[in-house]
VOGU-273799 format. One record per residue (C-alpha): residue number from 1; x, y, z. Coordinates in Angstrom, 3 decimals, always signed. Each point is the difference from the previous one (the first is absolute). Layout:
N
<site n="NUM" c1="X" c2="Y" c3="Z"/>
...
% end
This chain:
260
<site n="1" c1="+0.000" c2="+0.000" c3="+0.000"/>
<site n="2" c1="+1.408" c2="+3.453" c3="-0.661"/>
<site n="3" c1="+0.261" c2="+3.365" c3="+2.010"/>
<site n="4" c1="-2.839" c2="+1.684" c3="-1.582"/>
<site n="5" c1="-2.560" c2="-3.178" c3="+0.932"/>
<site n="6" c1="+1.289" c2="-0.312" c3="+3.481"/>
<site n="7" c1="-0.213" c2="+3.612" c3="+0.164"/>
<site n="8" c1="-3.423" c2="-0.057" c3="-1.190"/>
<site n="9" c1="-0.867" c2="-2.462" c3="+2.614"/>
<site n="10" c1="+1.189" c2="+2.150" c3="+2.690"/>
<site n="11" c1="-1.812" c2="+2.981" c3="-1.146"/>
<site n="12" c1="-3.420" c2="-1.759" c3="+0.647"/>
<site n="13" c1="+1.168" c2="-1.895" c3="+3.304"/>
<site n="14" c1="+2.050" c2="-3.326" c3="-0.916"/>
<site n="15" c1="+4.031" c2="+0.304" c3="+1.477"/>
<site n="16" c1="+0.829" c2="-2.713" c3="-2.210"/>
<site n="17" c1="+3.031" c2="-0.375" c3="+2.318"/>
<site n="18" c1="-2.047" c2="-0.640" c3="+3.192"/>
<site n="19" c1="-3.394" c2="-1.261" c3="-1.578"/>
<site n="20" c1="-0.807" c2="-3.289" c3="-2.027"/>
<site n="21" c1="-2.141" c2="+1.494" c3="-2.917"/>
<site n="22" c1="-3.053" c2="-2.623" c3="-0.979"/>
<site n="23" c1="-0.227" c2="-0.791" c3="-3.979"/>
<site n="24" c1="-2.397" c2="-1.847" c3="-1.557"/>
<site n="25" c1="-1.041" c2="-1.368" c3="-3.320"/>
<site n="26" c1="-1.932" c2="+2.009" c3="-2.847"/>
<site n="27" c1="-0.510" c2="-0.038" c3="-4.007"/>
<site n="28" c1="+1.937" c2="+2.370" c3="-1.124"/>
<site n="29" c1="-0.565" c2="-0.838" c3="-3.793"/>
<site n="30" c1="-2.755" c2="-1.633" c3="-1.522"/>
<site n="31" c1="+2.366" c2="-1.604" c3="-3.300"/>
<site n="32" c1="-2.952" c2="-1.603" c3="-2.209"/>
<site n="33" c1="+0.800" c2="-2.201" c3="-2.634"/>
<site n="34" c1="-1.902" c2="+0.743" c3="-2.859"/>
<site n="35" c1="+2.048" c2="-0.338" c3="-3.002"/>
<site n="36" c1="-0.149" c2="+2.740" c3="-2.835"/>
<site n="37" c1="+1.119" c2="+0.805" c3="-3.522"/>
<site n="38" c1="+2.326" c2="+2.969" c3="-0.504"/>
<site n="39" c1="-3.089" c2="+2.199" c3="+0.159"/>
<site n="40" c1="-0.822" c2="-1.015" c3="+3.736"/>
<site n="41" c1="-2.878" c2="-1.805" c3="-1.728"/>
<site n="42" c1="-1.221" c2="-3.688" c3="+1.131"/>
<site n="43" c1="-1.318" c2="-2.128" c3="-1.746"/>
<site n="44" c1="-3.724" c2="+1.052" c3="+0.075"/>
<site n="45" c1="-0.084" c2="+2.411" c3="-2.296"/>
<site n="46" c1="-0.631" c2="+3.386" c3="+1.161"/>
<site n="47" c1="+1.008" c2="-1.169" c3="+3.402"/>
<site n="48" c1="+3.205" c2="+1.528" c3="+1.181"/>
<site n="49" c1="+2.097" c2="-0.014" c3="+3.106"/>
<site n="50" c1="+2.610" c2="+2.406" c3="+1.036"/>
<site n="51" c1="+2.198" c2="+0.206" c3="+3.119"/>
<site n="52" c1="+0.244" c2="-2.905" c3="+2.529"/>
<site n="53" c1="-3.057" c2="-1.711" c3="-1.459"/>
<site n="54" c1="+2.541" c2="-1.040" c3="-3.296"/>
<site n="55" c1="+2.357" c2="-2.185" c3="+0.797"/>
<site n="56" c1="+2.656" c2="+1.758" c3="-1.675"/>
<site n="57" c1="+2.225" c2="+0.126" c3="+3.071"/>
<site n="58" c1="+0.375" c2="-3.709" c3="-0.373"/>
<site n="59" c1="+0.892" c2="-2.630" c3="+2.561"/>
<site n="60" c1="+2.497" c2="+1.966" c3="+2.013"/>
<site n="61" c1="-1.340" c2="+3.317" c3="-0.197"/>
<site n="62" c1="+2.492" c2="+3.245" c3="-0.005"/>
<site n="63" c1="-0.087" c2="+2.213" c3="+3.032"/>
<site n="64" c1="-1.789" c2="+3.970" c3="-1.146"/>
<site n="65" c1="-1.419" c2="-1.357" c3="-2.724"/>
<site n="66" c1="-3.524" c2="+0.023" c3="+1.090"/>
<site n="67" c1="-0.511" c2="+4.139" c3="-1.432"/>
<site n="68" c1="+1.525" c2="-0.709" c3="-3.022"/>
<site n="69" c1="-2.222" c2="-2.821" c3="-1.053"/>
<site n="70" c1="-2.550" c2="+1.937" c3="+0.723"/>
<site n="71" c1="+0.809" c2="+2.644" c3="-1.801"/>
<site n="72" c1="+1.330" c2="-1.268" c3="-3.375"/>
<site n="73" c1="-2.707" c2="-2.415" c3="-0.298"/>
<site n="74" c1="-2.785" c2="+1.819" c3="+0.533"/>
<site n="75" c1="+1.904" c2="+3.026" c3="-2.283"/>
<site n="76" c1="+0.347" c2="-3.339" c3="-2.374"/>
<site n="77" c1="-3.356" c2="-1.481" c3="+0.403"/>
<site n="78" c1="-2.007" c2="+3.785" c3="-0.848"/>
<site n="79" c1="+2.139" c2="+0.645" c3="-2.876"/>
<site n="80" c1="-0.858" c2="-3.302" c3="-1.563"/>
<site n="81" c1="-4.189" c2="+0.787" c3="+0.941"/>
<site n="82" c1="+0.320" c2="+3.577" c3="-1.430"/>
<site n="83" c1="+1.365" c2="-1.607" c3="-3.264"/>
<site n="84" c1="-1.523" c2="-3.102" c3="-0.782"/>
<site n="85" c1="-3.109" c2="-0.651" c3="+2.473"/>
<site n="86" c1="-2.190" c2="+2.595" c3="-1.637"/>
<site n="87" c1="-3.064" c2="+0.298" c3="-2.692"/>
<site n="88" c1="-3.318" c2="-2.451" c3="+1.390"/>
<site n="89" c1="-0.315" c2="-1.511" c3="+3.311"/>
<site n="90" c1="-0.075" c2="-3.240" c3="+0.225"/>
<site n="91" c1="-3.112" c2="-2.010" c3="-0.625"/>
<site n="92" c1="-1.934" c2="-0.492" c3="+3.372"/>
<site n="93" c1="+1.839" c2="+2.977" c3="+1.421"/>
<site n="94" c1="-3.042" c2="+1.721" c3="+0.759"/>
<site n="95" c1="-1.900" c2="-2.758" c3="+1.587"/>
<site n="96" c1="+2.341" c2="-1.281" c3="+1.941"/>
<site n="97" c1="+0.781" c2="+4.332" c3="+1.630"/>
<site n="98" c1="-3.537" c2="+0.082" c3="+0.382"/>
<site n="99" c1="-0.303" c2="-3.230" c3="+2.228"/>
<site n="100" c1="+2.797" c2="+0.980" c3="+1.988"/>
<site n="101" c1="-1.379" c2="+3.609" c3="+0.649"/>
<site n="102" c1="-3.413" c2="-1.767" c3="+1.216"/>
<site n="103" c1="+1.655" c2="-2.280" c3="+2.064"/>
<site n="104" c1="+2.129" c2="+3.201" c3="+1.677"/>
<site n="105" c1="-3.212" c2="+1.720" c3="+0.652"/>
<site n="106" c1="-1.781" c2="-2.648" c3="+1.325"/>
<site n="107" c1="+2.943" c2="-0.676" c3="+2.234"/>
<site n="108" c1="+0.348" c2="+2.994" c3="+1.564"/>
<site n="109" c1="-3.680" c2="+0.789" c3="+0.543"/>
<site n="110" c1="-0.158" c2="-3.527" c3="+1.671"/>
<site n="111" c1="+2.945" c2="+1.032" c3="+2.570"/>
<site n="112" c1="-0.994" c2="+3.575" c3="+0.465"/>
<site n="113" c1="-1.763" c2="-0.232" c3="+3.491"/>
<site n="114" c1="+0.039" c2="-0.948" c3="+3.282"/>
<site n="115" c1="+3.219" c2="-0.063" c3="+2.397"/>
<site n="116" c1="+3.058" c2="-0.064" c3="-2.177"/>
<site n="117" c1="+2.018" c2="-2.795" c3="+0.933"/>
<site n="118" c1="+2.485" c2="-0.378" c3="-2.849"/>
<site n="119" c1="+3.169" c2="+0.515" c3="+2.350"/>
<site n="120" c1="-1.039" c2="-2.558" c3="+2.290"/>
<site n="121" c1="-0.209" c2="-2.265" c3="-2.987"/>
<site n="122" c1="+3.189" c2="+1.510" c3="-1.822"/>
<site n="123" c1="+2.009" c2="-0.892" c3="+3.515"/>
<site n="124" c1="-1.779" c2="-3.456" c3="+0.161"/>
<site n="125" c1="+1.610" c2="-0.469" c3="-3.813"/>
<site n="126" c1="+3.105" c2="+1.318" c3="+1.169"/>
<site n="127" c1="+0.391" c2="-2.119" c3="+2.868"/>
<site n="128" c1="-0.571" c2="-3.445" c3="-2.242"/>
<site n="129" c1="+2.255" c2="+1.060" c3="-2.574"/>
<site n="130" c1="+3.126" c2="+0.262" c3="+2.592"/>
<site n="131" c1="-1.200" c2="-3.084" c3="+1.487"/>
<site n="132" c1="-0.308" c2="-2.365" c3="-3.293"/>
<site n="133" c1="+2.556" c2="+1.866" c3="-2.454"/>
<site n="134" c1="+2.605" c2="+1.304" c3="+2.230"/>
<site n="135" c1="+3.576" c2="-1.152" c3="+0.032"/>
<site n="136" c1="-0.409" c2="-3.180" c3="+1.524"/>
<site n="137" c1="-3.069" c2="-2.015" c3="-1.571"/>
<site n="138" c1="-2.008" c2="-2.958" c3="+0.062"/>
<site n="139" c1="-2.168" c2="-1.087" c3="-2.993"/>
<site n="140" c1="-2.531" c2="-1.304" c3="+2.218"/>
<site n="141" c1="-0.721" c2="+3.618" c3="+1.227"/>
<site n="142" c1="+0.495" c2="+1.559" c3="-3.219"/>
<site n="143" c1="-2.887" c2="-2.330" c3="-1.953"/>
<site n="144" c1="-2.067" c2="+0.878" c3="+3.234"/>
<site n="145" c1="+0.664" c2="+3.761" c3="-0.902"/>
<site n="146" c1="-0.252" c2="-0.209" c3="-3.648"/>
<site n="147" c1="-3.682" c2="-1.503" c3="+1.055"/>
<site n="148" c1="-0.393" c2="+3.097" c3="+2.194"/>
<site n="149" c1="+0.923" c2="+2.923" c3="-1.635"/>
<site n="150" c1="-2.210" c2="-1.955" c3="-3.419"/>
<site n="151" c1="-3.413" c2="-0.116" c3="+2.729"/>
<site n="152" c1="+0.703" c2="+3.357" c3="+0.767"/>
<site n="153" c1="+0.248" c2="+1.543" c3="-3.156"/>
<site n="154" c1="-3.135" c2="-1.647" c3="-1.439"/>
<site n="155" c1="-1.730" c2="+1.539" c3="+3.168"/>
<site n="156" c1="+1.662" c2="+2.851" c3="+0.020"/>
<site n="157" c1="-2.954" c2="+2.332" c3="-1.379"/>
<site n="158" c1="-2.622" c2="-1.753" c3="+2.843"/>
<site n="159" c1="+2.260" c2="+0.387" c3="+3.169"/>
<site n="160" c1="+2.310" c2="+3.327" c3="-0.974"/>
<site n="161" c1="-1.752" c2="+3.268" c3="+1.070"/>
<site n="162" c1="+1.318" c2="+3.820" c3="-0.314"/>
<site n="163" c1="-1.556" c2="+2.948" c3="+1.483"/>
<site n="164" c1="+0.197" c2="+2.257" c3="-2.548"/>
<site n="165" c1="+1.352" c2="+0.942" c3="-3.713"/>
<site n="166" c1="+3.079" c2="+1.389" c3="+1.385"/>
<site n="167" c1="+0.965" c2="-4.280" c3="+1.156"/>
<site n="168" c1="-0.777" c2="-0.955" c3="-3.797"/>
<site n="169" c1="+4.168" c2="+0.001" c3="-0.942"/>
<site n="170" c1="+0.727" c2="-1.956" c3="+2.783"/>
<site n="171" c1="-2.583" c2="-2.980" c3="-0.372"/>
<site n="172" c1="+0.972" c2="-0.317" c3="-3.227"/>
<site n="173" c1="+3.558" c2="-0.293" c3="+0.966"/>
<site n="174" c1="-0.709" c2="-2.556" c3="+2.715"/>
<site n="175" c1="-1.936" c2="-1.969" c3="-3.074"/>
<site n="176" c1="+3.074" c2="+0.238" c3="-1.697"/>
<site n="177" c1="+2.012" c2="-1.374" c3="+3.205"/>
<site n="178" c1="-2.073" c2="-3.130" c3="-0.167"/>
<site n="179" c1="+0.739" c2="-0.762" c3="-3.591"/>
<site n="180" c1="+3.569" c2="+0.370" c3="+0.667"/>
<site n="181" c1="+0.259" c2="-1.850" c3="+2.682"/>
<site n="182" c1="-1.930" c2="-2.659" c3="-2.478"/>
<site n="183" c1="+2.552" c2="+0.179" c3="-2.437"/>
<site n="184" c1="+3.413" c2="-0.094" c3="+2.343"/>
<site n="185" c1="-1.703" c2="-2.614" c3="+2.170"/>
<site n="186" c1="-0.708" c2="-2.248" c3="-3.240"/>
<site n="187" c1="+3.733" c2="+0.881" c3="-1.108"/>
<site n="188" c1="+1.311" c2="-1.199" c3="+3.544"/>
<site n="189" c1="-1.739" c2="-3.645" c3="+0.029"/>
<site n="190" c1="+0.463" c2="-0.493" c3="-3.212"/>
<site n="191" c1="+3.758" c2="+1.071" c3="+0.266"/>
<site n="192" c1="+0.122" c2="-2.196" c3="+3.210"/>
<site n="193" c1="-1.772" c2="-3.177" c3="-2.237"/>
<site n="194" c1="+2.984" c2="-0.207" c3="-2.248"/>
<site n="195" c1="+3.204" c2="+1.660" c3="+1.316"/>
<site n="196" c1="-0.946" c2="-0.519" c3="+3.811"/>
<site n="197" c1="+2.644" c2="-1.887" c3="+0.542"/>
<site n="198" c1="+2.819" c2="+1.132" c3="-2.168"/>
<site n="199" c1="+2.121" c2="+2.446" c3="+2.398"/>
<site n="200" c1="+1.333" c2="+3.592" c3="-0.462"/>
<site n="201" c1="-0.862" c2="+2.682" c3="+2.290"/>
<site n="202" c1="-2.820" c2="+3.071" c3="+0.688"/>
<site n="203" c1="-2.754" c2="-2.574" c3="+1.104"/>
<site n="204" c1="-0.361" c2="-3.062" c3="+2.611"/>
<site n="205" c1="-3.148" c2="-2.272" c3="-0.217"/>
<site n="206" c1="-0.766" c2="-1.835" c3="+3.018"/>
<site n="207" c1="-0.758" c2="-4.162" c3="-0.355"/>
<site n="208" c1="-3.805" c2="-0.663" c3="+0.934"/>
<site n="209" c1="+0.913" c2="-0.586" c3="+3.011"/>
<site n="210" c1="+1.396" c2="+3.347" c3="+0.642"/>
<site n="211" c1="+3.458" c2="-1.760" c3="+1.010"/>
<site n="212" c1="+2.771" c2="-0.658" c3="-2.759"/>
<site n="213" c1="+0.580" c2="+3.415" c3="-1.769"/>
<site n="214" c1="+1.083" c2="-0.642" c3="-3.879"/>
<site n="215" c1="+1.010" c2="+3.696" c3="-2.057"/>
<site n="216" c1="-1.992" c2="+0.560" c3="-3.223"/>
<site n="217" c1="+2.048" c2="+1.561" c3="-2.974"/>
<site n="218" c1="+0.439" c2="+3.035" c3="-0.200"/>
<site n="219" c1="-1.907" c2="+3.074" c3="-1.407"/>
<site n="220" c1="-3.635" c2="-0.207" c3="-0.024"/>
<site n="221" c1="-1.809" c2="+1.469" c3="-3.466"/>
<site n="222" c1="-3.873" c2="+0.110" c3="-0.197"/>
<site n="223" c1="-0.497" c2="-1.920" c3="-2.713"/>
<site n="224" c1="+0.369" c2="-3.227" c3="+1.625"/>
<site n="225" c1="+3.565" c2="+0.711" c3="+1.393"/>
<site n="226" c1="+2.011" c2="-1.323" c3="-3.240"/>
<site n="227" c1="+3.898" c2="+0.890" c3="-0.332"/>
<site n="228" c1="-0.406" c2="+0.939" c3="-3.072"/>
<site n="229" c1="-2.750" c2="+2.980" c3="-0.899"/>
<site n="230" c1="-2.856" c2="-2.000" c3="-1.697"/>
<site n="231" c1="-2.178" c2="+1.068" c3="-2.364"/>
<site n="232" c1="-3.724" c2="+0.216" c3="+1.085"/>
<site n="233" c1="-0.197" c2="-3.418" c3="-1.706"/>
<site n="234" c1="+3.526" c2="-1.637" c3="+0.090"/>
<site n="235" c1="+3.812" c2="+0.577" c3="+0.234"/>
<site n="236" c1="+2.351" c2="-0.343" c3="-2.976"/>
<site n="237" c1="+4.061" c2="+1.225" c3="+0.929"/>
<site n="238" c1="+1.478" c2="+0.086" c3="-3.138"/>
<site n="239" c1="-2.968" c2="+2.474" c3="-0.719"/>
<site n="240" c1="+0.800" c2="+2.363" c3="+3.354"/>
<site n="241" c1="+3.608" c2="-0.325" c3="-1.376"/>
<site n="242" c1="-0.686" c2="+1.222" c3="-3.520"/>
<site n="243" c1="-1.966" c2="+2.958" c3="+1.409"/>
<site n="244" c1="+2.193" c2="+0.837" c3="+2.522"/>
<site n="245" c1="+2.647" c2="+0.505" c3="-2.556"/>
<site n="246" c1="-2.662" c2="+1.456" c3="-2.290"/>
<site n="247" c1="-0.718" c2="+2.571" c3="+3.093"/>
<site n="248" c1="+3.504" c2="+0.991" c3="+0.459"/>
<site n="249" c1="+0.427" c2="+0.413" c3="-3.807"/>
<site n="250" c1="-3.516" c2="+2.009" c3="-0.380"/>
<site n="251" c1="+1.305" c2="+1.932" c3="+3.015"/>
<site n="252" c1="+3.038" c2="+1.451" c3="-1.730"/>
<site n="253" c1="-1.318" c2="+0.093" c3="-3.519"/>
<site n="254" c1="-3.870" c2="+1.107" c3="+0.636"/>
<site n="255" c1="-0.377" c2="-0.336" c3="-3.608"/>
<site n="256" c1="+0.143" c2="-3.182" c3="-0.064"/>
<site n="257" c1="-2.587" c2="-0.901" c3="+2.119"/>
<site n="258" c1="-2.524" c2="-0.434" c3="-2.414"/>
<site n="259" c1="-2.376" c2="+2.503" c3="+0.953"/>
<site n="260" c1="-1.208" c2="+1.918" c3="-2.917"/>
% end
């Protein structure tokens, strides 16, 4: 640790030099694994993912890199939409705005009265998610939670309530909670179903009977926890090779990345 952090400890009442300081785990990056073309597009076209949702950092993801994907993918991602995704929508683009719009009324005058109690729910969430996906695991718990956090999303619009217009934001982003923890939760048994018992580091899952401790490989990506970024269908590595040389090319020669 260096001056200015111990310093900075002292300043709001740790003397490193007299005090044990407590530390504890936390997510510091959420490194999906959604593999893209040069474009930061997957392959559902029109779908694109920029930042840590791409798995361009690959397996052993470079510290400070986390702004720059963001930033040249999405820059790459809208110059590719202004350019080629224009003229017509796409057939059954207006239905399919105009169910979702119903369904986002409906939800929110369904919630909109009584007692609010979305933060008692939100902690409730929070609590099961440090209990079942934490550092040290057991897929037991985390099927149990999967099971959870799936009842409580599909009953999410009967037992959530807000007390007024001004909580709207925030129920929506506890909806969105849920179907994250969905989607890690799914990545972490199925993660633990293959590789649970190849070793690296980052992760321990406990044996049923909560006694042996085995370490599960490495990083964790939400789509299903692969080494390799999938595509939303499958994984191909001499493809991610050719367009990782393809991205470093386009990168230096923008020219040549096909767009116009």
């Amino acid at each position: 640790m260096n001056a200015p952090a111990v310093e900075f400890y002292r300043e709001h009442g740790v003397d490193l030099e007299t005090q044990p300081l407590e530390i504890a785990l936390c997510a510091q990056h959420n490194n999906g694994g959604l593999a893209v073309d040069c474009w930061w597009q997957t392959n559902i076209k029109g779908l694109f993912a920029a930042g840590e949702a791409a798995g361009t950092h690959g397996v052993c993801r470079p510290g400070g890199t986390a702004l720059n994907a963001g930033q040249v993918g999405s820059r790459r991602a809208a110059e590719y939409i202004s350019r080629r995704c224009t003229g017509a929508l796409p057939e059954g683009f207006d239905a399919a705005a105009r169910d979702a719009l119903t369904w986002a009324n409906d939800f929110s005058t369904q919630i909109l009265h009584g007692e609010s109690n979305f933060k008692a729910i939100k902690a409730a969430a929070q609590l099961r998610m440090s209990r079942c996906g934490g550092a040290i695991r057991n897929s037991a718990e985390i099927a149990l939670c999967l099971k959870e956090a799936g009842e409580e999303l599909r009953t999410l619009d009967n037992n959530l309530r807000i007390a007024s217009p001004d909580e709207l934001p925030a129920a929506y982003g506890l909806r969105d909670l849920l179907l994250a923890q969905q989607a890690y939760l799914s990545a972490m048994a199925d993660y633990a179903a293959q590789y649970g018992k190849k070793s690296r580091q980052r992760t321990l899952y406990r044996s049923a009977r909560q006694k042996a401790l085995c370490t599960a490989a490495g990083r964790i990506y939400i789509c299903a926890g692969r080494r390799q970024p999938p595509r939303i269908g499958a994984a191909d590595s001499k493809r991610w090779r050719r367009l990782a040389l393809h991205m470093a090319h386009s990168a230096s020669n923008p020219a040549d990345g096909r767009l116009f």
